[in-house]
DRENDO-1510 file (C-alpha; in Angstrom, 1 decimal, always signed):
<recs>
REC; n; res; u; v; w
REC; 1; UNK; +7.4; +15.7; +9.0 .
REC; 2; UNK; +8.2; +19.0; +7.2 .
REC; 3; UNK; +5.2; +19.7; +5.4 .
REC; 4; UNK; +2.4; +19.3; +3.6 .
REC; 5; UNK; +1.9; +20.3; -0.5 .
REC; 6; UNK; -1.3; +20.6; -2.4 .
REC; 7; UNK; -0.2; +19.7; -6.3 .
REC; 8; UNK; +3.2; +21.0; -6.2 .
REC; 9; UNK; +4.6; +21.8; -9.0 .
REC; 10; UNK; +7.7; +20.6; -8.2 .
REC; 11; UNK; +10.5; +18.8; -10.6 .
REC; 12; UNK; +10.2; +14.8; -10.0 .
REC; 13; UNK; +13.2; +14.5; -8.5 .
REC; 14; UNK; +12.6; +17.8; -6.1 .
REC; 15; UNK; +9.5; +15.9; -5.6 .
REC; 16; UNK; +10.7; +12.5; -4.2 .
REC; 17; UNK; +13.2; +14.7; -2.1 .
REC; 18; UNK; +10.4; +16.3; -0.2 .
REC; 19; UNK; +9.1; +13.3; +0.3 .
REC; 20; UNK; +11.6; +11.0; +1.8 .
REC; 21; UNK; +12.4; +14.2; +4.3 .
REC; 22; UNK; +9.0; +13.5; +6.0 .
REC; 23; UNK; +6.8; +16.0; +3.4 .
REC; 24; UNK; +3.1; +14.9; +2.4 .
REC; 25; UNK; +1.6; +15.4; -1.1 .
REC; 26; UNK; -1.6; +15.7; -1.8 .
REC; 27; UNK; -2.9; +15.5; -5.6 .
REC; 28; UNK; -6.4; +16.7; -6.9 .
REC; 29; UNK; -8.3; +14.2; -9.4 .
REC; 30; UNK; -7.1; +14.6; -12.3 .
REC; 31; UNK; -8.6; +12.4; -15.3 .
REC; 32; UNK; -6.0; +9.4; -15.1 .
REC; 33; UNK; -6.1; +8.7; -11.6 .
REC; 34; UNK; -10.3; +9.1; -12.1 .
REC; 35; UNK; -9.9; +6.6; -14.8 .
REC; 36; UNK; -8.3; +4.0; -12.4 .
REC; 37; UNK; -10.6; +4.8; -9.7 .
REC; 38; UNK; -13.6; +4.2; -12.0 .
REC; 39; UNK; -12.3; +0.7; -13.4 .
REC; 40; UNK; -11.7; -0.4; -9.9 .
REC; 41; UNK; -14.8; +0.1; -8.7 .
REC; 42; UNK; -16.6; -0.8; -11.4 .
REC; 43; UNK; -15.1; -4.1; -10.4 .
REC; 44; UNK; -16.2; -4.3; -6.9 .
REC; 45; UNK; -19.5; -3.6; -7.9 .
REC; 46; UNK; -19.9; -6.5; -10.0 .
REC; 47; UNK; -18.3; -8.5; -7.5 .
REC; 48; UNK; -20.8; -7.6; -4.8 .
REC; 49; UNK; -23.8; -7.2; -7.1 .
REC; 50; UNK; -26.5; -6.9; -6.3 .
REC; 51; UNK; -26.0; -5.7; -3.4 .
REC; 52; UNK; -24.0; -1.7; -2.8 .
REC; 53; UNK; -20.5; -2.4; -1.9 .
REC; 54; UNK; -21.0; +0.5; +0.5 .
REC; 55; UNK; -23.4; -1.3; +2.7 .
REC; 56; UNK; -22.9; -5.0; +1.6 .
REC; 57; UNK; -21.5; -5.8; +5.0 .
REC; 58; UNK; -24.5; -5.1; +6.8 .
REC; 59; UNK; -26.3; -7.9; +4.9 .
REC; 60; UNK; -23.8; -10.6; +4.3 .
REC; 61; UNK; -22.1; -13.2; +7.2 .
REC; 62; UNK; -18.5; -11.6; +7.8 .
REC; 63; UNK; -17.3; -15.3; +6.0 .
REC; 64; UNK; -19.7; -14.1; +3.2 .
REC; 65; UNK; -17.6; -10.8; +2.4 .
REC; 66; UNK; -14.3; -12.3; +2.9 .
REC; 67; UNK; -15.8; -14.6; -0.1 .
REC; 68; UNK; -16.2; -11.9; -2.5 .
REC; 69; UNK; -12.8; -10.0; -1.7 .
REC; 70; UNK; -10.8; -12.7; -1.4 .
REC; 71; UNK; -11.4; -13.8; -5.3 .
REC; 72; UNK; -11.5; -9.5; -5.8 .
REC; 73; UNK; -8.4; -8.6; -4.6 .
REC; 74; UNK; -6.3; -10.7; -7.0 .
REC; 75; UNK; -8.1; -9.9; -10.1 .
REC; 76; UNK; -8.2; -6.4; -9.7 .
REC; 77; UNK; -4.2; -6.5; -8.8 .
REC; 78; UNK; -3.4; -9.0; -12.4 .
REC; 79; UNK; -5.7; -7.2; -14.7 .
REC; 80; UNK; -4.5; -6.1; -17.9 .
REC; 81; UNK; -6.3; -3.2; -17.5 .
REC; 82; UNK; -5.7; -2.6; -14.4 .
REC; 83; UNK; -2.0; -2.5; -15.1 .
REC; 84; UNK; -2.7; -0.2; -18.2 .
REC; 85; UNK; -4.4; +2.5; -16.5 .
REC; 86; UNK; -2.0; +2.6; -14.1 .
REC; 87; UNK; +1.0; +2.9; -16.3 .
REC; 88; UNK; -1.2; +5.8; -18.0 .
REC; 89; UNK; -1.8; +7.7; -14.3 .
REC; 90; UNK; +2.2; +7.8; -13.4 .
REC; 91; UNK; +2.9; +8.9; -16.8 .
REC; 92; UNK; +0.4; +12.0; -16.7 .
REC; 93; UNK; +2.0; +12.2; -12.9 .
REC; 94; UNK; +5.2; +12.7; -14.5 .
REC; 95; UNK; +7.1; +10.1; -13.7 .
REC; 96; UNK; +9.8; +8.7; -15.8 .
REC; 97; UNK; +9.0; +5.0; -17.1 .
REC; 98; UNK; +12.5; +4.0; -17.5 .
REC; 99; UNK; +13.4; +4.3; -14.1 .
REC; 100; UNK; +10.5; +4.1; -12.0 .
REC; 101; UNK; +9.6; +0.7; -10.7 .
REC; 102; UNK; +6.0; +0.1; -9.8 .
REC; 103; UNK; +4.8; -2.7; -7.1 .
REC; 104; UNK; +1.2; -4.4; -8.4 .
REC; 105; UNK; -1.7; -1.6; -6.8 .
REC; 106; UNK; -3.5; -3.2; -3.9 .
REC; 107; UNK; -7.1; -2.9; -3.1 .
REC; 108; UNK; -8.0; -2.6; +0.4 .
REC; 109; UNK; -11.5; -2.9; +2.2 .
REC; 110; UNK; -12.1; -1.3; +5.8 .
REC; 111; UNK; -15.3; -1.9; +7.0 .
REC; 112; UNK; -17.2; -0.3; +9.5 .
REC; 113; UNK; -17.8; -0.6; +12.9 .
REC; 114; UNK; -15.5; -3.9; +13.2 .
REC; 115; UNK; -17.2; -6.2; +11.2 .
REC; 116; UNK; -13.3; -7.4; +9.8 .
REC; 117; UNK; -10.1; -6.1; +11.1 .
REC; 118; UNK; -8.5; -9.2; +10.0 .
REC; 119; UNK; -6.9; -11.0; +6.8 .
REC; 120; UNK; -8.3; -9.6; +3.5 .
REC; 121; UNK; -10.4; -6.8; +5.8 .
REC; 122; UNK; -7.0; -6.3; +7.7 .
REC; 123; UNK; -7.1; -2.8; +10.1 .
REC; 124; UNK; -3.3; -1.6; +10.2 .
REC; 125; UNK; -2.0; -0.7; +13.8 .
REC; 126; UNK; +0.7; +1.7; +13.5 .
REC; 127; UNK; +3.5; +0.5; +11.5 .
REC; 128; UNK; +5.8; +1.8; +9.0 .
REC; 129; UNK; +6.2; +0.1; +5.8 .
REC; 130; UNK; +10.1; +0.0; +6.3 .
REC; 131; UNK; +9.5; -2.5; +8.8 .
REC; 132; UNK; +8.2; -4.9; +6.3 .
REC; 133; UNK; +11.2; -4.8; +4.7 .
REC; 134; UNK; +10.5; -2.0; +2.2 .
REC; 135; UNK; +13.4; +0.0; +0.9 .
REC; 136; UNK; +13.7; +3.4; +2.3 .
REC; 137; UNK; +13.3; +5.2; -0.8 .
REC; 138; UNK; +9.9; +3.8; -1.3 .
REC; 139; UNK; +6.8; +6.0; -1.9 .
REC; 140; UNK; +3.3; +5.2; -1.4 .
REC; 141; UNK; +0.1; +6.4; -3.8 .
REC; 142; UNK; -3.2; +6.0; -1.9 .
REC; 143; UNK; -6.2; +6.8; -3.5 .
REC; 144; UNK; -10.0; +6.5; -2.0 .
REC; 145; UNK; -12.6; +4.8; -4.3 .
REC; 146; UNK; -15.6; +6.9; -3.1 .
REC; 147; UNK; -16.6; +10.0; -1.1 .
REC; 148; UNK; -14.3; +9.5; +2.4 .
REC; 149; UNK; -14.5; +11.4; +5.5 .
REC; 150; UNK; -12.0; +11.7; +8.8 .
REC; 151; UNK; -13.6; +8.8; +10.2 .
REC; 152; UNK; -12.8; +6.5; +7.8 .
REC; 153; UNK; -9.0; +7.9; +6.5 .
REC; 154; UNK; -5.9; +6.9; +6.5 .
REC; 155; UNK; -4.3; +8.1; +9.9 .
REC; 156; UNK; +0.0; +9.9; +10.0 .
REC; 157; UNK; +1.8; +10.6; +13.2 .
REC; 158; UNK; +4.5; +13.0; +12.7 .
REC; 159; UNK; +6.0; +12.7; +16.3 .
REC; 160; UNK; +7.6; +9.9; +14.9 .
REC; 161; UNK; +8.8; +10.9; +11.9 .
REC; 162; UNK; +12.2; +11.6; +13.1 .
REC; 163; UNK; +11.7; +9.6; +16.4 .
REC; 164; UNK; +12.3; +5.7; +17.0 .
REC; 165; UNK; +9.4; +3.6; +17.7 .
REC; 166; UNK; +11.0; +0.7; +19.1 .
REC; 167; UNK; +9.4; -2.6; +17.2 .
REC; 168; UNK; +9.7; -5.6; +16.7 .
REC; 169; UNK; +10.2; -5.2; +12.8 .
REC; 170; UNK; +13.9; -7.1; +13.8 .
REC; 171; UNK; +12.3; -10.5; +13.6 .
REC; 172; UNK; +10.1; -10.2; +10.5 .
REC; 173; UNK; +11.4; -11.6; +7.0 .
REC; 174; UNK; +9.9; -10.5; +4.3 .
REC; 175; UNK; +10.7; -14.2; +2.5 .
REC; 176; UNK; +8.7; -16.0; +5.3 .
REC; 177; UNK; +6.1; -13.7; +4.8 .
REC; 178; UNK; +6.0; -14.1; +1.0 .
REC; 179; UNK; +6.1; -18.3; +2.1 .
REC; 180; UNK; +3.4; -18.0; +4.8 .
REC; 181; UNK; +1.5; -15.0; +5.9 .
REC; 182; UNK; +0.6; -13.4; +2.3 .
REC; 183; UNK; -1.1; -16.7; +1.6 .
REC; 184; UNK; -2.7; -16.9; +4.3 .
REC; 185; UNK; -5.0; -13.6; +4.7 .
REC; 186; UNK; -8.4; -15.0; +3.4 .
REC; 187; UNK; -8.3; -17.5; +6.3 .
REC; 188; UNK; -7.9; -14.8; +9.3 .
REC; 189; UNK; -11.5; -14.0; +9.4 .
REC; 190; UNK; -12.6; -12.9; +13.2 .
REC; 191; UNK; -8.7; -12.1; +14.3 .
REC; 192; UNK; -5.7; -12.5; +12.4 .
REC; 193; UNK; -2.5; -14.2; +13.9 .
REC; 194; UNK; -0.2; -13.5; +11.4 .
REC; 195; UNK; +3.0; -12.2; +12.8 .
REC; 196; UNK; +4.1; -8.5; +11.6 .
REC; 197; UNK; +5.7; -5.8; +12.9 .
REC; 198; UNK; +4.6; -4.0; +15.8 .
REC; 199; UNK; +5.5; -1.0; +18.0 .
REC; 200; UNK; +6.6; -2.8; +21.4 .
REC; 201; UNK; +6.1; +0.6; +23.6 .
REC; 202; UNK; +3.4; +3.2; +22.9 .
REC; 203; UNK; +3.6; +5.6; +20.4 .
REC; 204; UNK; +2.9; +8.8; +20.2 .
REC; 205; UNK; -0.2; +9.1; +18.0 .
REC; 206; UNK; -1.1; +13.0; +18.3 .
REC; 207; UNK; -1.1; +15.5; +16.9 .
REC; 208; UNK; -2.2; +12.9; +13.9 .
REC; 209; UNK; -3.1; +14.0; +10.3 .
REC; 210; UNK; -6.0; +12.8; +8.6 .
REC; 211; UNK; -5.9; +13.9; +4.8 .
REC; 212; UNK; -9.1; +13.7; +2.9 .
REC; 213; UNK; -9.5; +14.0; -0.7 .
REC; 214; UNK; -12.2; +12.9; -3.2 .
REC; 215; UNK; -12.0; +9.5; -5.5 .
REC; 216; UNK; -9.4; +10.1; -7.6 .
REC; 217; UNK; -7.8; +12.5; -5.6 .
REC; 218; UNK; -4.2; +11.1; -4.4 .
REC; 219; UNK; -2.4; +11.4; -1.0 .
REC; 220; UNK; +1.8; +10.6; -1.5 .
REC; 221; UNK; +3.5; +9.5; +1.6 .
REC; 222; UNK; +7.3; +7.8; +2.2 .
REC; 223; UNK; +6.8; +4.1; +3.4 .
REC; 224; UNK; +8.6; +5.4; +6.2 .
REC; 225; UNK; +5.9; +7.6; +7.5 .
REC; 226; UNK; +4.5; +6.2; +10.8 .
REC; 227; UNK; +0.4; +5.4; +9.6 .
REC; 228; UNK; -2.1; +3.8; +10.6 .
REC; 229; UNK; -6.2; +2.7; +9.8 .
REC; 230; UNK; -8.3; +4.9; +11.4 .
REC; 231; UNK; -11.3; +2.8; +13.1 .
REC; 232; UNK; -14.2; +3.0; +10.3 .
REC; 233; UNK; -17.6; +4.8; +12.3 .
REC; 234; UNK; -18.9; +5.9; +9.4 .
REC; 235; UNK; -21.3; +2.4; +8.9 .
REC; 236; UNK; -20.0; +1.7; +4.9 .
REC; 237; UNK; -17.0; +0.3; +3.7 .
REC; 238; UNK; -13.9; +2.2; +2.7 .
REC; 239; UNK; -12.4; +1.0; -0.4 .
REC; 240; UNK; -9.3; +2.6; -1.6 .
REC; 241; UNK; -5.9; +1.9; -3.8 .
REC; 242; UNK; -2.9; +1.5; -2.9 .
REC; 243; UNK; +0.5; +1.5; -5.4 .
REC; 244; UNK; +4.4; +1.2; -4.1 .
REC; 245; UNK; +6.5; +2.8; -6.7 .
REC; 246; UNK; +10.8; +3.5; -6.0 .
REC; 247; UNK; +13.1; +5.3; -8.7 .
REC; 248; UNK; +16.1; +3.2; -9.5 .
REC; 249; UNK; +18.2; +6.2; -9.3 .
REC; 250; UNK; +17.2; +6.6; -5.6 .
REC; 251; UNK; +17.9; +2.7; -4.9 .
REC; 252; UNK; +21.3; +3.3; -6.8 .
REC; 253; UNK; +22.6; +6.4; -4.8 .
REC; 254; UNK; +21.4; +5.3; -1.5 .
REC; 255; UNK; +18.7; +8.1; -1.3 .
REC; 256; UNK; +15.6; +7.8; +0.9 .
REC; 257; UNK; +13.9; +8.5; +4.4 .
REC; 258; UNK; +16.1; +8.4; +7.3 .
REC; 259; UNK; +16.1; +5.0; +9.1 .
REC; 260; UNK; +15.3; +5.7; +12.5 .
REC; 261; UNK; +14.0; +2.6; +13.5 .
REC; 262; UNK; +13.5; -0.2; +10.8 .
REC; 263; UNK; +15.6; -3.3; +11.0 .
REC; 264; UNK; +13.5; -6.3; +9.2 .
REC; 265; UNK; +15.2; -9.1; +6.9 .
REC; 266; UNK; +15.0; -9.5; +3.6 .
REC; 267; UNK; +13.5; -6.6; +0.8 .
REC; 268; UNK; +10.4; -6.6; -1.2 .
REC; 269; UNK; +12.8; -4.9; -4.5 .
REC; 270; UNK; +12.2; -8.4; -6.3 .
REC; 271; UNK; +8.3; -7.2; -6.3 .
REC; 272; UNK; +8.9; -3.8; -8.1 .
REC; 273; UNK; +8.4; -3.6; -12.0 .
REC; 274; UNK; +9.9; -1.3; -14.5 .
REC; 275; UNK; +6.9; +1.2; -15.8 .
REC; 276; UNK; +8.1; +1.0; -18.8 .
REC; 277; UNK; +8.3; -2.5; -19.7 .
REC; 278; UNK; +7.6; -4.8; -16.7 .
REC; 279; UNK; +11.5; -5.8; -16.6 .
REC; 280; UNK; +12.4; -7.1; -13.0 .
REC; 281; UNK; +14.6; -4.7; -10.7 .
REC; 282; UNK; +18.3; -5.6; -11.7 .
REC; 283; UNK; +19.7; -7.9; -9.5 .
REC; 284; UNK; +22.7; -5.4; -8.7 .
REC; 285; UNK; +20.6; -3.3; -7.6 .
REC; 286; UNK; +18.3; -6.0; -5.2 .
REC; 287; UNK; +21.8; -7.3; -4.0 .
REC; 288; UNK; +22.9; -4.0; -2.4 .
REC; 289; UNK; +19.3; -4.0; -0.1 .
REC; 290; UNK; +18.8; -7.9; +0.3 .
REC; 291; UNK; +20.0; -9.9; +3.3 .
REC; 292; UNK; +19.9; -13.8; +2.1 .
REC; 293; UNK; +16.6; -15.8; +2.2 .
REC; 294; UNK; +16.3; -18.7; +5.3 .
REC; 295; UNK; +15.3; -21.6; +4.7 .
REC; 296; UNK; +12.1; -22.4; +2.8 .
REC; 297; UNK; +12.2; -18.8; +2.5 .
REC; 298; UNK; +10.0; -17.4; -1.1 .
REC; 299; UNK; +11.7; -14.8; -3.2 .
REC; 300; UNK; +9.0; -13.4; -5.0 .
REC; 301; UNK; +4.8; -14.1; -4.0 .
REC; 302; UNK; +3.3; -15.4; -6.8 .
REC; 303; UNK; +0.8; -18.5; -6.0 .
REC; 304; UNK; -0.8; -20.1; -9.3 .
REC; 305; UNK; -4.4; -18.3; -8.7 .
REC; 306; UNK; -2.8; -15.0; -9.0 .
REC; 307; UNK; -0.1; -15.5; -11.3 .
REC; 308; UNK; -2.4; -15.9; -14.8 .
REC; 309; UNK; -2.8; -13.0; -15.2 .
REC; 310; UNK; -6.7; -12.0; -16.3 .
REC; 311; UNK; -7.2; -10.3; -19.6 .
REC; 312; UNK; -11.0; -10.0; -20.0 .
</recs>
């Protein structure tokens, strides 16, 4: 990891450079990325009303929360508006719509004190995102939902930035994944058996960096950055955003983080949607990164409950 940059004003393509050499970014709120932060929790709190999302987990069964996300999680990730204002934040980011590619934005729920670690409340050991077969040129936009402290942030390890971790990232493919364990994640409630990726020796976790920023504030990472959940103390809920986005000159040139240790099957390109006009990744392009599908294998996730897409 070379550094780390508060708002850099820094060309695009300077920008993603920086980043796949091991750099961190960190973005103040600014009124687009408030905007999205604002619709997404306005959201949650109708889904958990009338309780405070915060704190609902200390009056609800553990199967009672995974009831409310579970429904959540989709309709945040296929709303219209959802999709809008995120178009509107990359574009006041500065990215170029006709070749960046966007993944749908994920929400994500850590509660506290282990009340779920599993399936839709999953706590992420230390893994890079290259080992679920994301491209190397990926970037990652993670944005809290409300106030956030160290004890409940996203973790980096830069001893490994540079350094193989071995895994086991060589016998997960991302089309069996797509066919079994995405489906799956509302029904891991007290543990979750789902087989990912992970380190098979231990790593080394410090030093470890621990950005925190307020809602709407944005910290930019390469999937190939070595992260992981901190353990939530802090007695409420962290909810926070998550978008992939990849530039399709990157994918075409070869650019991206070294691969020091990645070596899953398959690639999650399929997923990625032009900004500009939701047009698929060309398939030139997916073929250069993808590896075949086995058998019974699925291309693209898209079960029936979250493919209508919600518009109200």
């Amino acid at each position: 990891m070379s550094a780390i940059h508060l708002d850099p004003a820094l060309p695009p393509d300077e920008l993603r450079a920086r980043l796949h050499a091991g750099a961190l970014v960190v973005l103040s709120p600014r009124p687009s990325t408030t905007a999205l932060c604002a619709w997404a929790r306005e959201m949650i709190a109708q889904a958990f009303d009338p309780l405070d999302p915060l704190t609902a987990q200390h009056h609800l069964p553990v199967e009672g929360f995974v009831e409310v996300c579970a429904p959540l999680k989709p309709r945040f990730i296929h709303h219209a508006r959802t999709r809008s204002l995120l178009r509107e934040m990359m574009a006041d980011l500065g990215l170029d719509p006709t070749t960046t590619y966007l993944d749908v934005p994920r929400l994500r729920m850590v509660t506290s004190d282990g009340y779920l670690t599993s399936g839709v409340g999953y706590a992420h050991h230390p893994h890079r995102d290259t080992w679920y077969s994301a491209p190397m040129a990926q970037l990652n936009w993670w944005l809290p939902l409300w106030e956030m402290d160290e004890a409940s942030a996203v973790a980096f390890h830069p001893r490994h930035w540079d350094r193989p971790l071995a895994n086991d990232s060589g016998g997960f493919d991302y089309y069996e994944w797509n066919a079994v364990g995405r489906a799956q994640a509302a029904k891991h409630v007290t543990s979750d058996t789902r087989k990912q990726p992970r380190p098979l020796e231990a790593a080394e976790l410090q030093p470890e960096l621990r950005p925190v920023v307020p809602p709407g504030g944005v910290v930019l990472f390469s999937g190939a950055q070595l992260h992981s959940t901190v353990p939530n103390t802090t007695g409420r809920t962290r909810f926070s955003i998550d978008v992939r986005t990849v530039d399709l000159a990157d994918l075409v040139a070869g650019r991206g983080a070294p691969n020091v240790d990645s070596s899953p099957r398959g690639t999650s390109l399929r997923d990625f949607r032009r900004m500009s006009d939701d047009a698929p990744m060309p398939d030139e392009v997916v073929a250069r990164y993808d590896t075949g599908a086995p058998p019974g294998g699925v291309l693209v996730y898209t079960p029936a409950e979250e493919a209508q897409r919600v518009s109200a």
